[in-house]
Every structure is written in C-alpha cells, then in structure tokens.
C-alpha positions as CSV (number, residue, x, y, z in Angstrom):
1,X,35.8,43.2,121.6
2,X,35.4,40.1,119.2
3,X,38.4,40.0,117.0
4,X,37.1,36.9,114.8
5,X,35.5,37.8,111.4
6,X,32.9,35.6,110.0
7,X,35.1,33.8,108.0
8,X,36.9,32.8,111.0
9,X,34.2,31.1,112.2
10,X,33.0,29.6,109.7
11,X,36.6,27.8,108.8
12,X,36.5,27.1,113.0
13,X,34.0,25.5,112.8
14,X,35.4,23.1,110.1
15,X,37.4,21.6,112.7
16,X,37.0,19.2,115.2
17,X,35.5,20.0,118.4
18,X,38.3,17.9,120.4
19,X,40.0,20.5,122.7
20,X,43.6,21.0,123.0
21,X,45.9,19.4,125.8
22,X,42.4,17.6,127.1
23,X,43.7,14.4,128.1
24,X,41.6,12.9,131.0
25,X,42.9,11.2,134.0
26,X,41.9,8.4,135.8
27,X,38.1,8.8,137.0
28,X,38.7,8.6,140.9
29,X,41.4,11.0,140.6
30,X,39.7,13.5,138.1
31,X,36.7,13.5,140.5
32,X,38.6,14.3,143.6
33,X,39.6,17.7,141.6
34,X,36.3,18.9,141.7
35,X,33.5,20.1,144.9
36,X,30.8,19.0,143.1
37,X,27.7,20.0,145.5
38,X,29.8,23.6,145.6
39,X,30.1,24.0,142.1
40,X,27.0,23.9,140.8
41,X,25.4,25.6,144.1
42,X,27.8,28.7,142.9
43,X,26.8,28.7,139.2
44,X,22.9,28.1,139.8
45,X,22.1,24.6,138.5
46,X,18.9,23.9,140.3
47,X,15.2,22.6,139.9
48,X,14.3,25.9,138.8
49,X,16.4,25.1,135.4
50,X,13.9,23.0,132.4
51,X,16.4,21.7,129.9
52,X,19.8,22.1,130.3
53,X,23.4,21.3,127.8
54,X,26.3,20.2,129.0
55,X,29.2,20.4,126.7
56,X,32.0,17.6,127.2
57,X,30.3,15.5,129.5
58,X,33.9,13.4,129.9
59,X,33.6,11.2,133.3
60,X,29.6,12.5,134.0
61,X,31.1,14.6,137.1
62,X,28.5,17.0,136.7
63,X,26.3,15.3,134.1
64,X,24.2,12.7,136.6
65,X,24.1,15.2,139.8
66,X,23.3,18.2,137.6
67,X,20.2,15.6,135.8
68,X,19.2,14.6,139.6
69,X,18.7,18.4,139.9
70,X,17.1,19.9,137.4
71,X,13.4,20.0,136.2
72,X,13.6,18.9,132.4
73,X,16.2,16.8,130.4
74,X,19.9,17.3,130.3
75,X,21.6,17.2,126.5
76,X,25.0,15.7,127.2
77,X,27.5,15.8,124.2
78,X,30.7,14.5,123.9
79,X,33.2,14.2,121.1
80,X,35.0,11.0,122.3
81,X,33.3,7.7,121.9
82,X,35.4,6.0,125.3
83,X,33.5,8.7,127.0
84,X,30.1,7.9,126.1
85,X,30.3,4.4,126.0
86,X,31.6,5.0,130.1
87,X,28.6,7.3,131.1
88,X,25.9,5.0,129.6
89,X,26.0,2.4,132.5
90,X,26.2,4.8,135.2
91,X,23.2,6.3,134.0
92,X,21.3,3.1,133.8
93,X,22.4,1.8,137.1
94,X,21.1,5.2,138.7
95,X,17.9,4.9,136.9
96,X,18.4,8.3,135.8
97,X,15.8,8.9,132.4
98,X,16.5,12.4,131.8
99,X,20.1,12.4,130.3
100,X,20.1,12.4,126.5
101,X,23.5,11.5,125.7
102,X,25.3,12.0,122.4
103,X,28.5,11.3,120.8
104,X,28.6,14.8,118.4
105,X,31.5,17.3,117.3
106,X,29.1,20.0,118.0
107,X,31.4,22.3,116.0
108,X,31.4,20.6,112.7
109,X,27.9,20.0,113.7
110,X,26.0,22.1,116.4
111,X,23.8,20.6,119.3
112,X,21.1,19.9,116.7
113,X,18.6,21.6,118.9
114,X,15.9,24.2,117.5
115,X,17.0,28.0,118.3
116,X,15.7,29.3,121.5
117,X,14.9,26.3,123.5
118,X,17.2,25.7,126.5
119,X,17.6,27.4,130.0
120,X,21.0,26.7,130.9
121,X,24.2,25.9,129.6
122,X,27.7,24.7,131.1
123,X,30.8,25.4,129.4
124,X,33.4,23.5,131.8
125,X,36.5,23.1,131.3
126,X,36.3,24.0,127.6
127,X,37.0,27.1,127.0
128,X,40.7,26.5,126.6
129,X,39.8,25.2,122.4
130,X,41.4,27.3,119.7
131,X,37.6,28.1,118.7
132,X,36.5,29.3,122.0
133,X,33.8,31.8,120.6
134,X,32.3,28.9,118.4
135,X,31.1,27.8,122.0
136,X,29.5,30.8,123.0
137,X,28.3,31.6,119.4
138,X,26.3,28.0,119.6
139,X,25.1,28.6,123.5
140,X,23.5,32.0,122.0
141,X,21.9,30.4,119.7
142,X,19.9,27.7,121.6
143,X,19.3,29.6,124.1
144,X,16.2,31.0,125.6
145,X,16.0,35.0,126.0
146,X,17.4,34.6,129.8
147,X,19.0,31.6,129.3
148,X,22.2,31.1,131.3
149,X,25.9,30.0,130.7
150,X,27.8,28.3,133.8
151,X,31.6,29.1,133.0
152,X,34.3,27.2,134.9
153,X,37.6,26.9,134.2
154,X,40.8,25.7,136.2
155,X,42.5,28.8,137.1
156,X,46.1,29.9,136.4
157,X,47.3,32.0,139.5
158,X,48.0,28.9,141.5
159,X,49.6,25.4,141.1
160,X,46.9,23.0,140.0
161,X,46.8,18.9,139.8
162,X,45.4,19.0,136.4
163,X,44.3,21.5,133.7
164,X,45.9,22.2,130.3
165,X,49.0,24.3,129.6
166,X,49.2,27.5,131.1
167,X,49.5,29.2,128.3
168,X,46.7,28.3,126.5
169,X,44.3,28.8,129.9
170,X,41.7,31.4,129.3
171,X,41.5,34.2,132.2
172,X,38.3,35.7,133.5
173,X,39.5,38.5,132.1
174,X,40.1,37.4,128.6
175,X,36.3,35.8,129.0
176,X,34.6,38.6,129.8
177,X,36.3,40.4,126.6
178,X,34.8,37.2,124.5
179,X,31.4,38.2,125.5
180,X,29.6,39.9,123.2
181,X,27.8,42.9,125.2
182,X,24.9,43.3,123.0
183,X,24.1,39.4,123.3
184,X,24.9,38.7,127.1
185,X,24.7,40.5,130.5
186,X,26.9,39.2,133.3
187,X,25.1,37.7,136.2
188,X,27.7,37.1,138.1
189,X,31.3,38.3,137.6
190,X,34.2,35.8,137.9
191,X,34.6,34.2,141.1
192,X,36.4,31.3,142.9
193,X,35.2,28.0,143.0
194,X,37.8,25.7,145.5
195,X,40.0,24.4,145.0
196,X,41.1,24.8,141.6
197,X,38.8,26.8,139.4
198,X,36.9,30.2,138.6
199,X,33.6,30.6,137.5
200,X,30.9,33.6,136.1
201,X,27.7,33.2,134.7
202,X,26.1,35.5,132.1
203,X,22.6,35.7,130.3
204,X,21.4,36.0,127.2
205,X,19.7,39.1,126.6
C-alpha cells in the first residue's frame, strides 16, 4: 500500500529531481555494465511502441538504440546539463531525428507533455530517489490507457560494479508494493536482466 499522503507529494515534488548517490562513471566503463540488445528485448521496447519517455537519459545507453527502435519520437530528460550537452553530438553524428532531448527537473516541473499521450515509459536506474512514487505518479499521468513502464534497477543480492548504496536500493519487492493496484496491472513480474539488474513491466489500466 501507498504510505505517502498528498502532502507528501506535493512538498516531493518541491525538490530536485537529482537522485541520490547517482554519480556516473566513465562512459566506456558505464556501458560495459549494461546488455543493451538484452535489456530492452526483456522489457518490450520495439517498433510496435509510438512515443516513448526516458527518464535520466545520462550517457544515451538506451536513449539512441531505443530511438533506432521505436515508431514515434523518444522524450529524453535529464536533470544535469554535462549530460545533455554529451548526448547532443552523438545524436547528430547518427543522424538520429527522433530524440527530443531536454534538460528538465521533471519533479519540480513534470515532462510537460499533455495527459494521456505516450506508450511507453523507462524508469532505469531511478527508482533509488527519496521521491520514488513522484516517478510513477508522473508516468500515470502521461500515459496512454495501456501504456507501459520498463523498470530496471541494479539488484542487491549480488556484488555489483556500480549502483548506489545498498541501502537505499529499491527491491522488486518493495516496487511492486509502490504500485498502485487500481492504476497499474503487472505485465510481467520482476525478473533478471544479466549481469547486474532486475526488471518488471506494468500497465496502466
């Protein structure tokens, strides 16, 4: 069960969207964490999927694949400036035109995006902020009916390279409580991606 009240959220979402113990590595390095082509294959990203939001788009890992995938645009929003300013030329040197990229503290601020209008959603790697719900309360609401959320974290039953603090790492278990069963439906219960992360998607009902 949700244990925030509204005036919880309301006050979270004062604060900045910059997540806790998120300091990035080196880019060759952070990639080499991640089985990119198995990822997204396991949480659905495909051509069947319109407009999609990434949230923290960091290195663009997933942002340019998942765009060379997908049907519609990609909304890519990041709260850190260095990060942005990185991703721009890789875009352009790919030719890629369907990335619309955005420095944006989506909590103080939202997506911007009208209610309703996206298909898919990836929460990577996030889900370890102090305002987790503030996520999923924003995915809700520009979602589709249907719409998806792509959930990976790293997990915390093994030894991993990278990831924040143990203690503040969200289980699949303590996800699945976060959700809301009169707004989402699990699609597919947490699972493990390799080498270093779970994932589950649900759906908006």
């Amino acid at each position: 069960m949700r244990q925030q009240t509204e005036e919880n959220i309301s006050e979270n979402r004062r604060k900045k969207m910059k997540v806790r113990d998120s300091g990035m590595p080196e880019e060759t390095k952070w990639n080499d964490f991640f089985n990119t082509d198995l990822l997204l294959s396991e949480l659905s990203i495909d051509s069947q999927i319109v407009d999609l939001v990434e949230i923290g788009s960091g290195y663009g890992t997933f942002t340019i694949p998942t765009a060379k995938l997908i049907h519609g645009k990609l909304y890519a929003f990041d709260i850190e400036e260095e990060m942005i300013e990185n991703l721009i030329p890789k875009i352009r040197n790919q030719q890629i035109d369907n990335i619309v990229l955005e420095k944006r503290d989506i909590l103080a601020h939202t997506t911007g995006l009208p209610d309703n209008s996206i298909d898919y959603i990836m929460l990577f790697n996030i889900l370890h902020h102090d305002s987790p719900l503030d996520f999923i309360d924003e995915a809700y609401r520009i979602l589709k009916p249907e719409g998806k959320i792509g959930i990976i974290h790293w997990r915390s039953d093994i030894t991993t390279p990278r990831g924040p603090d143990l203690k503040i790492r969200p289980k699949p278990e303590q996800i699945i409580e976060w959700i809301d069963e009169h707004k989402f439906r699990i699609d597919k219960h947490p699972f493990i991606i390799e080498p270093y992360h779970f994932g589950l998607i649900i759906s908006k009902i």
